[in-house]
N, C-alpha and C positions, 0 to 999 in steps of 0.2 A: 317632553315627558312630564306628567303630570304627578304628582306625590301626593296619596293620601296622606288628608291630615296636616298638609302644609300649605299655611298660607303666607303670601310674602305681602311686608306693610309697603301701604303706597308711600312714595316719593312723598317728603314735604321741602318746598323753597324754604329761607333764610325769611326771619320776618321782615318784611317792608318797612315797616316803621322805627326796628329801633335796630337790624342789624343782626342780632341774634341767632343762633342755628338749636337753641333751646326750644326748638318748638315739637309738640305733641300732637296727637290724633287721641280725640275723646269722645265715648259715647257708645252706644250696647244695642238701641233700636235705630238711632239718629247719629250723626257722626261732624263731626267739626274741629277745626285745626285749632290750636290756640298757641301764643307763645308765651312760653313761662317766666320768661323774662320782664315785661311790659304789658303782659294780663291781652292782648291785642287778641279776636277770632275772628274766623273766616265765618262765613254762611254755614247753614246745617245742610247735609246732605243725608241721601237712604240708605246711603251703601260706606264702606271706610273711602274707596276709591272717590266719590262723587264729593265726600268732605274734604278732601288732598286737594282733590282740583279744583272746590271753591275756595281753599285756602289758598293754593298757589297763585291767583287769580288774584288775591286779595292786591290793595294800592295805587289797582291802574296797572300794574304790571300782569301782562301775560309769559308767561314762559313757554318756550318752545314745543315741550308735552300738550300742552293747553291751546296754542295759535289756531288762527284761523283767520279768513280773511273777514274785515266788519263787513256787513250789512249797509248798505246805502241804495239809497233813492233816487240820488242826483250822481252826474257825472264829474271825476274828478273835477279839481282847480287846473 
């Protein structure tokens, strides 16, 4: 069921670099995670959702919302 008028914020991970669960989603045309704690941000995205996920994304760490398999050319080692 869908609720006029209600939007739910996306998911943000702990920041990567210092630990933190202080972190924020910022921005009105453009959207981008930042943590308040250690000034640290993710990518801009278009949408709140697409900022969440480049923030989750953020240090090398993919989180399970985010997985996928990489992209390769060559066949495993």
């Amino acid at each position: 069921m869908v609720l006029e008028g209600v939007t739910m914020k996306p998911h943000l991970e702990t920041c990567p670099f210092c630990g933190s669960s202080d972190v924020g989603l910022f921005g009105a045309v453009m959207f981008y995670g930042q943590c308040r704690s250690c000034g640290a941000s993710g990518g801009t995205g278009e949408s709140a959702q697409e900022g969440a996920n480049l923030w989750n994304m953020r240090g090398g760490v993919i989180h399970a919302d985010n997985a996928k398999e990489p992209e390769t050319d060559h066949e495993p080692l």
